[in-house]
C-alpha positions as CSV (number, residue, x, y, z in Angstrom):
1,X,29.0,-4.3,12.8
2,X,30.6,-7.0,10.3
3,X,28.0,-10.2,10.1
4,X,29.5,-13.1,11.3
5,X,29.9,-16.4,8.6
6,X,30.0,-20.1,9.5
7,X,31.7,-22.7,7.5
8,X,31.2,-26.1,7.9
9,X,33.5,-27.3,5.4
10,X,35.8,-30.6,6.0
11,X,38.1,-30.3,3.2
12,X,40.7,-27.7,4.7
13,X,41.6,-26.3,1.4
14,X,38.6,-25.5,0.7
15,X,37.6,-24.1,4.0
16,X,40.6,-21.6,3.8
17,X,39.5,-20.5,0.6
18,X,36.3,-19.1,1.7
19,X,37.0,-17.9,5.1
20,X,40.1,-16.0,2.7
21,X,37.1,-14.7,0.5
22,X,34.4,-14.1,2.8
23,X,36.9,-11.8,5.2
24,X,38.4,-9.9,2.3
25,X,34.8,-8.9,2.4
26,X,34.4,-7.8,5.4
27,X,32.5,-10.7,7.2
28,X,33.9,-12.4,10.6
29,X,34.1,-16.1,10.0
30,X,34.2,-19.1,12.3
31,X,35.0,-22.3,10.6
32,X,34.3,-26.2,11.6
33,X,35.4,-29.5,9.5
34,X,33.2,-31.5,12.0
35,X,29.3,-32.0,11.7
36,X,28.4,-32.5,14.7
37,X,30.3,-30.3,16.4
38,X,29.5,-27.7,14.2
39,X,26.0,-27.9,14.9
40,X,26.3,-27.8,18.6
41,X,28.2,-24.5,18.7
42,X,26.0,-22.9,15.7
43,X,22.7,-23.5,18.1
44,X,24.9,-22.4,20.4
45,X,25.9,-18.9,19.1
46,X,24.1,-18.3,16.1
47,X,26.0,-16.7,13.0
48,X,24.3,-14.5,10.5
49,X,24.7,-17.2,8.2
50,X,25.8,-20.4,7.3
51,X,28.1,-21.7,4.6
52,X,27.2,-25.8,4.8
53,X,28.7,-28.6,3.1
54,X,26.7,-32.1,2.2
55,X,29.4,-34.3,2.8
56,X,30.8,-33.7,6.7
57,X,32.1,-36.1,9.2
58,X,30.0,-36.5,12.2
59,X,26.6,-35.4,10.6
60,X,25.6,-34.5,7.0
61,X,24.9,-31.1,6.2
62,X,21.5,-32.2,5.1
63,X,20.5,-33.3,9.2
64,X,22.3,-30.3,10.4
65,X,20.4,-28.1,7.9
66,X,16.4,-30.2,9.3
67,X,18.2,-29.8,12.8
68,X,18.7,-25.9,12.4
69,X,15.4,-25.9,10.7
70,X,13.7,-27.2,13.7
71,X,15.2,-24.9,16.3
72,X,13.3,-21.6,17.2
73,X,16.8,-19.7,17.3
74,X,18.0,-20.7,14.1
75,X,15.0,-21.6,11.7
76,X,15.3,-18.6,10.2
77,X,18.6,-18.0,9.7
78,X,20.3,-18.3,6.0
79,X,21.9,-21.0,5.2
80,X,23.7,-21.9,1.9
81,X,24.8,-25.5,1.2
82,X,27.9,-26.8,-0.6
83,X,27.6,-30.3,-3.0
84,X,30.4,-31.5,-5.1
85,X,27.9,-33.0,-7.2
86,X,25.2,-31.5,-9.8
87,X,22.4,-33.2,-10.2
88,X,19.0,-31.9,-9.4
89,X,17.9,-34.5,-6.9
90,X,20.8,-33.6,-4.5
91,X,19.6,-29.5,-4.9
92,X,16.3,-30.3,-4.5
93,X,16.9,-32.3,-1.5
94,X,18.9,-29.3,0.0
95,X,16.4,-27.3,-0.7
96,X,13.8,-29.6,0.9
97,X,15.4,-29.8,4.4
98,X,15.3,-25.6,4.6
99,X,18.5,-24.4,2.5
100,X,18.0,-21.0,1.0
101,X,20.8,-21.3,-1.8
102,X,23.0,-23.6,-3.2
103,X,26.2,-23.7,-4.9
104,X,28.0,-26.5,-6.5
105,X,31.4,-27.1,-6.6
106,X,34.1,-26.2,-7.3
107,X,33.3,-22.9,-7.5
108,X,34.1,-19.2,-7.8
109,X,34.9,-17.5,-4.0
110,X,33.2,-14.4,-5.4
111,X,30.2,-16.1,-6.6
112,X,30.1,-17.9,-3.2
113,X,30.2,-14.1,-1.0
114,X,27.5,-13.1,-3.9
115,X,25.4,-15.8,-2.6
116,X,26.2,-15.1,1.0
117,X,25.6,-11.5,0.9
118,X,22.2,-12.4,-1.0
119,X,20.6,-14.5,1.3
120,X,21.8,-12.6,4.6
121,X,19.9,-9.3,2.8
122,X,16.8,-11.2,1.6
123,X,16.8,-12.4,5.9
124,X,17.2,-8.6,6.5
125,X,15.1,-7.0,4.2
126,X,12.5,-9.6,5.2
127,X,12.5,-8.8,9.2
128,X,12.5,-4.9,8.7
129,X,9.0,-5.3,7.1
130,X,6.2,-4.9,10.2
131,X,3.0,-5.2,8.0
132,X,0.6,-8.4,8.8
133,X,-1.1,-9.9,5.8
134,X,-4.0,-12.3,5.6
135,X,-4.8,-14.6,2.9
136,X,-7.6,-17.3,3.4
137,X,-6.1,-19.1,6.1
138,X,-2.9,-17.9,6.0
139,X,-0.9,-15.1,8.2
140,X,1.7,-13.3,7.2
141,X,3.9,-11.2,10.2
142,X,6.9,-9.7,8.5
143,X,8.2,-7.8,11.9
144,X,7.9,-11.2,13.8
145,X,8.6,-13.1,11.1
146,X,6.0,-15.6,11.3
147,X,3.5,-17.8,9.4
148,X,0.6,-19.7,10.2
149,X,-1.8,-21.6,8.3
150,X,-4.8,-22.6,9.7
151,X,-4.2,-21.4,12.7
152,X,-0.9,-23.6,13.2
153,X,2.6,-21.9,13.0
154,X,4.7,-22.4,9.9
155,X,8.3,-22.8,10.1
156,X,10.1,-21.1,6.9
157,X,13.3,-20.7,5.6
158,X,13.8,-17.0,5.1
159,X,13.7,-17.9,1.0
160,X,10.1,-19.3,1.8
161,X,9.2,-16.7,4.0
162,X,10.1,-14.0,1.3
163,X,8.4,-16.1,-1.8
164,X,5.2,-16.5,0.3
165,X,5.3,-12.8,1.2
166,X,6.2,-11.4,-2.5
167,X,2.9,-13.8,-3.7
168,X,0.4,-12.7,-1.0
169,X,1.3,-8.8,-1.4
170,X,-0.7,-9.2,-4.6
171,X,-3.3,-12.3,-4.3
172,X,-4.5,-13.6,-7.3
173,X,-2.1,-12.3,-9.5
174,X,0.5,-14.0,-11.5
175,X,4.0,-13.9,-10.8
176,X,6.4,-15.2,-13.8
177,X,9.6,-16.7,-12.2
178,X,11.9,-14.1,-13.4
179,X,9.6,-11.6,-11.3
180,X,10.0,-14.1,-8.4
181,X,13.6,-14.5,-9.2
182,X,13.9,-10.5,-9.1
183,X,12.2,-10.0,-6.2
184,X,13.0,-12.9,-3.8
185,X,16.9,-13.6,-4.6
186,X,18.2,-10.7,-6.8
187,X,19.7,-13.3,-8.9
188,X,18.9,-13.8,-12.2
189,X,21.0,-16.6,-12.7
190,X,18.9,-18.7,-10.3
191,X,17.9,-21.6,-12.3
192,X,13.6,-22.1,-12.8
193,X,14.1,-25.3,-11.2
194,X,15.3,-23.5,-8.2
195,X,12.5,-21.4,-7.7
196,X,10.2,-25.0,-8.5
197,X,12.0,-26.2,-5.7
198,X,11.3,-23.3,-3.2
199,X,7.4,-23.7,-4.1
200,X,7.4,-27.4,-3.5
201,X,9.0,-26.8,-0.5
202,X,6.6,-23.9,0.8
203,X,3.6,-25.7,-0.1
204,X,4.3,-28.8,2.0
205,X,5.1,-26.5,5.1
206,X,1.6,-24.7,4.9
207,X,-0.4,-28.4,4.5
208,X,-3.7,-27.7,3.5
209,X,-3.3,-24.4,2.6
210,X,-0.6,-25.1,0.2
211,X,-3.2,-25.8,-2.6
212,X,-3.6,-21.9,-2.5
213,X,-0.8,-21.6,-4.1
214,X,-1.3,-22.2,-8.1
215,X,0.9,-22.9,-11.1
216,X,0.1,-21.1,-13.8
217,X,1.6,-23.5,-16.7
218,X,4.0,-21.9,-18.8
219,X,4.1,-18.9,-16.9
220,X,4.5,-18.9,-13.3
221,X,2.7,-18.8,-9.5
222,X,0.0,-16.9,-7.9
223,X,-1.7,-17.1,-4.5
224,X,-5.0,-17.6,-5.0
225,X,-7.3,-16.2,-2.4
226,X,-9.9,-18.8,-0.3
């Protein structure tokens, strides 16, 4: 069954564009050049992903992305955001509010589907996996695809979800970037920062027991064990 795209995207050109691209490749798309409204039906009828612009009349992609994030039916679900502009702070802060990807534009369609068909199989490959692990105080359940920490529940983006998971299949041991890179995108032009990001991100989420997960200066991260 094709997966099923949402673009919220207010700039019609550039809306057609990818809902051109992303059904040449076989995905069913539903398009919205209005934030608000956008958000209503996606919490409505959740798409396999979502293709998310910054700048959107009626709400930012930024409070639709926390929105989604906060929502039981959607918190996992991928989400990709467009900016028009390139500097870190406006990646990072997409990445802060739960975005699993990010491209700037303008852009190549065909990079954009890359990116789409990435983080819908990261979400996939991440809910087919039924083992629980336990490090310290956190819990990892791939088939349910849940975290806690401390006994609290985590809500992670499926990005987080499948850094935290790739780190505490091997605790204590250090993973260089490029591994992480490898193994939790499949992109290797993901920029460092990017993966920084994601690790900022994951370790605020799990509180306390974020200080379990280390930088290693000059190399990478590990999970250290309690």
């Amino acid at each position: 069954m094709p997966k099923t795209v949402a673009i919220v995207e207010d700039e019609r050109d550039v809306a057609e564009l990818l809902k051109h691209a992303l059904e040449r490749d076989g995905f069913k798309v539903r398009a919205y050049g209005d934030g608000a409204l956008a958000h209503a039906a996606i919490e409505r009828d959740p798409p396999d992903c979502v293709v998310l612009d910054v700048m959107l009349p009626g709400m930012d992609g930024l409070e639709i992305c926390r929105r989604l994030r906060r929502n039981a039916k959607t918190s996992a679900m991928p989400i990709v955001m467009l900016t028009a502009r390139s500097e870190d702070a406006d990646h990072v802060a997409g990445l802060e509010v739960g975005a699993d990807d990010y491209v700037t534009k303008p852009f190549s369609p065909r990079v954009l589907v890359a990116h789409v068909r990435s983080v819908i199989r990261r979400a996939s490959q991440a809910s087919e996996i039924a083992e629980v692990v336990r490090v310290g105080p956190i819990t990892i359940d791939a088939g349910r695809h849940e975290v806690s920490a401390n006994g609290k529940s985590v809500a992670l983006t499926a990005t987080e979800f499948k850094l935290l998971q790739f780190l505490a299949a091997r605790p204590g041991r250090v993973r260089t970037r490029i591994e992480i890179v490898e193994s939790v995108s499949g992109e290797l032009a993901v920029l460092e920062r990017t993966v920084d990001a994601h690790v900022t991100a994951l370790r605020r989420k799990l509180g306390g027991a974020g200080e379990l997960v280390e930088t290693v200066r000059g190399v990478g991260y590990r999970l250290r064990e309690k």
